[in-house]
Structure formats: structure tokens, C-alpha cells
C-alpha positions as YAML, in Angstrom:
chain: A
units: angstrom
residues:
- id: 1
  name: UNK
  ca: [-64.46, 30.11, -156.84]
- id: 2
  name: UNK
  ca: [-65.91, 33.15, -154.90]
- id: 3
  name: UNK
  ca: [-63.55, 35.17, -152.36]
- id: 4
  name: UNK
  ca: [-64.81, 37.38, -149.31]
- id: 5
  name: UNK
  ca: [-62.75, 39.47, -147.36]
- id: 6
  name: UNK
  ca: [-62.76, 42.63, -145.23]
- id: 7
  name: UNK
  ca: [-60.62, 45.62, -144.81]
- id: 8
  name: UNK
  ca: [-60.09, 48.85, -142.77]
- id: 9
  name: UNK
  ca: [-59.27, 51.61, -144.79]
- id: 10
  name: UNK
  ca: [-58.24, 55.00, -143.50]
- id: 11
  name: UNK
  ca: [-58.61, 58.43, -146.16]
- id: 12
  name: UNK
  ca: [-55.37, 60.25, -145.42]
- id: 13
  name: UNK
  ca: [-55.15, 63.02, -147.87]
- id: 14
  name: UNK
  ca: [-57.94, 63.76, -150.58]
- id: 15
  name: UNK
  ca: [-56.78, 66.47, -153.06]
- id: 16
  name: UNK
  ca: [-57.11, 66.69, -156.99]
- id: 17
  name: UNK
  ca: [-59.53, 64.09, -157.03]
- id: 18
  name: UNK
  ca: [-57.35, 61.57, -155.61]
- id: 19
  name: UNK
  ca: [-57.37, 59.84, -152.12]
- id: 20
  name: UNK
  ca: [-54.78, 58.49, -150.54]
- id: 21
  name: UNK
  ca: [-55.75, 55.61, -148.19]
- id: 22
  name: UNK
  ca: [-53.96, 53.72, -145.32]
- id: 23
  name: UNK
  ca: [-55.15, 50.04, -146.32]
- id: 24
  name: UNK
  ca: [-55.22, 47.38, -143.14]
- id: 25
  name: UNK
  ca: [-52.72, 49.47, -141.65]
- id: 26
  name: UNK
  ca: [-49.92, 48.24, -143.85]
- id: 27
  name: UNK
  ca: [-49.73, 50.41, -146.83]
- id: 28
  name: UNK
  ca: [-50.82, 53.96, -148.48]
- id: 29
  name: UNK
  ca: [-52.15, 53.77, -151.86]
- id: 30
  name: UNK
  ca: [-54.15, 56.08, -154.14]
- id: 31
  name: UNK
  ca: [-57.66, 55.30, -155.10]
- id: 32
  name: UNK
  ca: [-59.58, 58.14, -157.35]
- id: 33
  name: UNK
  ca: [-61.87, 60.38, -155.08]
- id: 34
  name: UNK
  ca: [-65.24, 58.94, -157.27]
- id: 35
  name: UNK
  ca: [-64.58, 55.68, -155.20]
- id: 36
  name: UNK
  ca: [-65.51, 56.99, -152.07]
- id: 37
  name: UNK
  ca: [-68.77, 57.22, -150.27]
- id: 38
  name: UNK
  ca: [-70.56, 60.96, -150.42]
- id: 39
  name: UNK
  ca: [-69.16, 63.15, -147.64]
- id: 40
  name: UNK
  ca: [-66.37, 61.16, -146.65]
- id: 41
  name: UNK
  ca: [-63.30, 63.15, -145.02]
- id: 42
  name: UNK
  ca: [-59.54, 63.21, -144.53]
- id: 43
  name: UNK
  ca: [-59.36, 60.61, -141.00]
- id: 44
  name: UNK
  ca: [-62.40, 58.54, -141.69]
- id: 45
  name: UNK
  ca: [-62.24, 55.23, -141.09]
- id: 46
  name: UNK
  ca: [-64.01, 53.24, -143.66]
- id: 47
  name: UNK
  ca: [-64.90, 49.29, -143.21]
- id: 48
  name: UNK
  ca: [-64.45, 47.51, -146.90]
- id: 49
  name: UNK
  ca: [-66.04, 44.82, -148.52]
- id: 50
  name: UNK
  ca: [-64.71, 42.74, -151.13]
- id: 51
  name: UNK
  ca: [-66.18, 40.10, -153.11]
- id: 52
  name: UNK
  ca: [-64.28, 38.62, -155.60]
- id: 53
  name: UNK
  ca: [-65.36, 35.43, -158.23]
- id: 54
  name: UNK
  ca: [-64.29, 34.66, -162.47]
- id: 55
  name: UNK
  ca: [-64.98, 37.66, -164.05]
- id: 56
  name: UNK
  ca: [-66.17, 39.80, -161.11]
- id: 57
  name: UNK
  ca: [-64.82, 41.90, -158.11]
- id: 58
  name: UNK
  ca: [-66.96, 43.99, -156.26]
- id: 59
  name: UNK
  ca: [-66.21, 46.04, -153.19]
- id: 60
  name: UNK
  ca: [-68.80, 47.67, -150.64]
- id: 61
  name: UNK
  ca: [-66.95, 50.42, -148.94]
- id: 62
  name: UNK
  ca: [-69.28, 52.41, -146.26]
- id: 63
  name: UNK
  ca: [-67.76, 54.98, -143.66]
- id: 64
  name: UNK
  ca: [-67.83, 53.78, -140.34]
- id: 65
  name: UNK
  ca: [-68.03, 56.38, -137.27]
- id: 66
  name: UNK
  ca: [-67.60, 53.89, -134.61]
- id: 67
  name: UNK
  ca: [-64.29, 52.74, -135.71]
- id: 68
  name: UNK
  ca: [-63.12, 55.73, -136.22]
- id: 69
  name: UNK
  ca: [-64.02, 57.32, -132.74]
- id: 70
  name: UNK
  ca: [-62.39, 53.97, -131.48]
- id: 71
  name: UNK
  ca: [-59.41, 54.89, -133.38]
- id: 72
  name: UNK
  ca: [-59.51, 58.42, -131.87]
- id: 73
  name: UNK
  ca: [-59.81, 57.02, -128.64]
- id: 74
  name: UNK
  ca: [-56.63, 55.15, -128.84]
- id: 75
  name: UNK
  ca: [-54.43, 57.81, -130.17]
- id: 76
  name: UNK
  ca: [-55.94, 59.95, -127.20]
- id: 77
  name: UNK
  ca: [-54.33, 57.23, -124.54]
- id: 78
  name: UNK
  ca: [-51.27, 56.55, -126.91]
- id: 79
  name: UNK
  ca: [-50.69, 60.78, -126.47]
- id: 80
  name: UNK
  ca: [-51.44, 60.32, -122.35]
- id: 81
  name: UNK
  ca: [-49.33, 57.64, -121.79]
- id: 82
  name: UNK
  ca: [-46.39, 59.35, -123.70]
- id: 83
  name: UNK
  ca: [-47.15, 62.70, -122.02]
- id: 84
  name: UNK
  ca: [-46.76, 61.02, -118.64]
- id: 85
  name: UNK
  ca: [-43.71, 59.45, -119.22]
- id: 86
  name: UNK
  ca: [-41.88, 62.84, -120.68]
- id: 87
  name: UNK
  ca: [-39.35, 64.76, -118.37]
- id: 88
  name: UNK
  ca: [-39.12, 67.25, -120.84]
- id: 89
  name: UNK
  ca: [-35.89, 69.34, -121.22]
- id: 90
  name: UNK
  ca: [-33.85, 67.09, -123.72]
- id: 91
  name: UNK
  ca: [-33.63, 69.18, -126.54]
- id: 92
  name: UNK
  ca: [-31.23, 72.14, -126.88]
- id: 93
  name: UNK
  ca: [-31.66, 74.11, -129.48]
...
């Protein structure tokens, strides 16, 4: 029986060979560095591949700029529509 699915991942943190990645949005889990695609950076947004069958699972994991500017792009109206909403001044230190 042959499996296909696809994932988002997000590279959090890449340090001592090690990546941490967001997977789907649900969890952060460490994957060795070697994994990734040449040139990929902390906040790309990869799109992930995996085919799995008996004896076999392979995964096709490319970095993918449009998602991640579309990613961008809602954080950058997530910010705005806080910013608007803030009366400031609640916090006495």
C-alpha cells in the first residue's frame, strides 16, 4: 500500500547542525541540518513531500518563497490589526 501526503514545514532555529522545524503548524521537532535543501534559512517555509510504501519512505522537501512571503504577509496584518486596537498605557512598571 503506497501513502502520499504533504506538509508545511517552517526552519525555526538551525545551530550545531541541527534544525528545529515547526511541522503543519502543530509541533517543533529536530531534524539534522544535512536534511535540508542548500541555502535554506532560519523562517523559510518549506513545502514537504512524503511518499511512503513496504520498505520505503521518501520525502521531497524544496523551499518555497511564495509561501513564505504569504506567511510574512499575514503576520504583517496580524501586527496592524493589533497595533490599531492598542490604547497603550497599561503597563506600570
Amino acid at each position: 500500500m503506497r501513502k502520499h501526503s504533504r506538509h508545511t514545514w517552517i526552519v525555526d532555529v538551525i545551530e550545531d547542525g541541527s534544525a528545529s522545524i515547526e511541522v503543519d503548524g502543530r509541533s517543533v521537532t529536530p531534524i539534522p541540518e544535512w536534511l535540508l535543501p542548500e541555502g535554506v534559512k532560519e523562517g523559510d517555509v518549506l513545502s514537504v513531500t512524503h511518499d511512503r510504501r513496504e520498505g520505503k519512505s521518501s520525502l521531497l522537501i524544496e523551499n518555497d518563497p511564495a509561501a513564505k512571503e504569504d506567511a510574512l504577509d499575514r503576520s504583517r496584518k496580524q501586527v496592524s490589526r493589533k497595533r490599531k486596537n492598542d490604547r497603550g498605557g497599561d503597563i506600570i512598571l
